[in-house]
C-alpha positions in Angstrom: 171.7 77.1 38.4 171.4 80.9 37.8 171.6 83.0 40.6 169.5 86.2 41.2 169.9 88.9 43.8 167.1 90.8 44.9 167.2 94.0 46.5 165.6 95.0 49.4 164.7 97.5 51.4 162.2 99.4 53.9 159.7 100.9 51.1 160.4 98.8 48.3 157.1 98.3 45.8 155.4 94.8 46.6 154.8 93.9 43.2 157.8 95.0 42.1 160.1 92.8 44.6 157.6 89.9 44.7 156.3 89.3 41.3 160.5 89.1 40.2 161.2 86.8 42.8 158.3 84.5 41.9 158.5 84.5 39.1 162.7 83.5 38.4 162.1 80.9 41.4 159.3 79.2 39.1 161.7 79.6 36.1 164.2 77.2 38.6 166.8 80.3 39.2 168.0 80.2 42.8 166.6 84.1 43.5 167.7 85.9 47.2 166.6 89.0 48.7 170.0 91.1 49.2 169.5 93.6 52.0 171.7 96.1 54.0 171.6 93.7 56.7 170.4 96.1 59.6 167.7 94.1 59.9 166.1 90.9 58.8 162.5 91.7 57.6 162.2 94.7 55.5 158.6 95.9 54.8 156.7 97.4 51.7 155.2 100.5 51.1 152.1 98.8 52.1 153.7 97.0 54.6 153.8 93.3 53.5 157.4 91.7 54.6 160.2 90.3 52.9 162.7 88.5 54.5 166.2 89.1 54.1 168.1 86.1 52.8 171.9 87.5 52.7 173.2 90.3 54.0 175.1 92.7 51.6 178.4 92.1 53.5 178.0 88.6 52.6 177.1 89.2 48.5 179.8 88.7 46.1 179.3 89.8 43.1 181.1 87.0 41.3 178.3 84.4 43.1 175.5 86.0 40.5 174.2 86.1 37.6 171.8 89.1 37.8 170.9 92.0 40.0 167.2 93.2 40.3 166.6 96.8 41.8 162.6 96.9 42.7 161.0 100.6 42.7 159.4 102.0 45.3 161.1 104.3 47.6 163.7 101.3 48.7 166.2 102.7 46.2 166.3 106.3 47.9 167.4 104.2 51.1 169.3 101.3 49.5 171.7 104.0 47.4 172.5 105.5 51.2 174.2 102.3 51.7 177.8 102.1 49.6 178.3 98.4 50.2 174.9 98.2 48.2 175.8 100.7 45.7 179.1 98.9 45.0 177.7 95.7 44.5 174.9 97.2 41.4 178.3 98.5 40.1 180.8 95.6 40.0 177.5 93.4 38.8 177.8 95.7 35.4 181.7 96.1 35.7 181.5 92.1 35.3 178.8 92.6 32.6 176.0 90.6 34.4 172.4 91.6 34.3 171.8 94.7 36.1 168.2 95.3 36.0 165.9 97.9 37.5 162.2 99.0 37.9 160.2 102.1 38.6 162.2 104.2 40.7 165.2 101.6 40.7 167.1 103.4 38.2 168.0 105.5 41.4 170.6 102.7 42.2 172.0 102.8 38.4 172.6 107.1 39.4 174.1 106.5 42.3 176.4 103.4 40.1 177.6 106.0 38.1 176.5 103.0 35.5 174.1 105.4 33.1 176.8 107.6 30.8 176.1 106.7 27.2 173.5 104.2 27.9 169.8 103.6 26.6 167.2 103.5 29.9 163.8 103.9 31.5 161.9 104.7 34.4 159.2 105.9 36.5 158.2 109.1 34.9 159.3 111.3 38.0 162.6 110.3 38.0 163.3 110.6 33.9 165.5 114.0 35.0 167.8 112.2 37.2 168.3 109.3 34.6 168.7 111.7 31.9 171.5 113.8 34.2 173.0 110.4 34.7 174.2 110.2 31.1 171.5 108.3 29.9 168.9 108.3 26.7 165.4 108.3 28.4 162.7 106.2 26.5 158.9 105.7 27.7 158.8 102.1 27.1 157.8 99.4 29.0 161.5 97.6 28.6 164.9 98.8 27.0 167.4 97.0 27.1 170.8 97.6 26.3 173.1 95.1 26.4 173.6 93.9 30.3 171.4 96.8 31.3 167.7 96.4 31.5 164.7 99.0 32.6 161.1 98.8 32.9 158.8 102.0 34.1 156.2 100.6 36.0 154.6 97.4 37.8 152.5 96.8 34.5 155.8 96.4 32.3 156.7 93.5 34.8 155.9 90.3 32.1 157.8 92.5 30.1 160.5 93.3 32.5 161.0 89.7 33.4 160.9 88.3 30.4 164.1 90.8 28.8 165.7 89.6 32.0 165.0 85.4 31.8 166.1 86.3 27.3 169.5 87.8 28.3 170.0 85.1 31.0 169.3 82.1 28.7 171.8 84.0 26.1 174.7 84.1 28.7 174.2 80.0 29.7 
């Protein structure tokens, strides 16, 4: 069975955590909320809870098969953390799926995984993807190769979709 990790953090988007995680749990992939591990429920920006299922310290890389970074302002927090930042790295170091949302693309900064690569966004946060090293496209997915962007939480059937694709290519 695939293996999904799921980011989490205070201030992460609702639809943008929850609508993943649903969504790759009904498509039979074991999917976890990864958090810092400072506490055990983060909330959303509209404060519904997510439960934190493993603990960053406890996430190895090598254990799965795709990384999802939700929007919101989660990222700003979750990039504080280097244990969390590492992890998004190795993930595309071992060429899985590295795939964010929204303002998730903060993570890939903060990766130092952008240089040369094709990406999007949230609109607000095109100049820090761009500074990264990245070509910046408004569209609702790019993907390019491992990597995979979305803007917004109405590119999410999108989003998910380019995400279950380059799994089923990797079985």
């Amino acid at each position: 069975m695939r293996k999904i990790a799921l980011l989490i953090e205070d201030n992460y988007q609702v639809l943008e955590a929850w609508y993943p995680y649903l969504f790759f749990r009904g498509e039979s992939f074991e999917t976890l909320f990864v958090g810092p591990g400072r506490a055990r429920t983060y909330r959303s920006k509209e404060g519904y809870p997510a439960e934190e299922e493993v603990s960053i310290q406890n996430a190895d890389a090598s254990d799965f098969d795709a990384v999802i970074v939700p929007g919101g302002y989660a990222p700003d927090m979750m990039r504080r953390d280097r244990r969390m930042v590492d992890f998004v790295r190795e993930m595309d170091s071992r060429n899985k799926v590295v795939a964010a949302i929204c303002h998730g693309p903060w993570m890939l900064v903060s990766a130092g995984i952008l240089q040369g690569r094709k990406a999007t966004s949230f609109f607000a946060i095109r100049d820090d993807v761009v500074n990264a090293g990245a070509e910046w496209t408004d569209r609702e997915v790019v993907v390019d190769g491992n990597l995979i962007t979305s803007r917004v939480p109405g590119d999410l059937p999108a989003f998910c979709d380019a995400i279950r694709k380059t799994l089923r290519k990797g079985q």
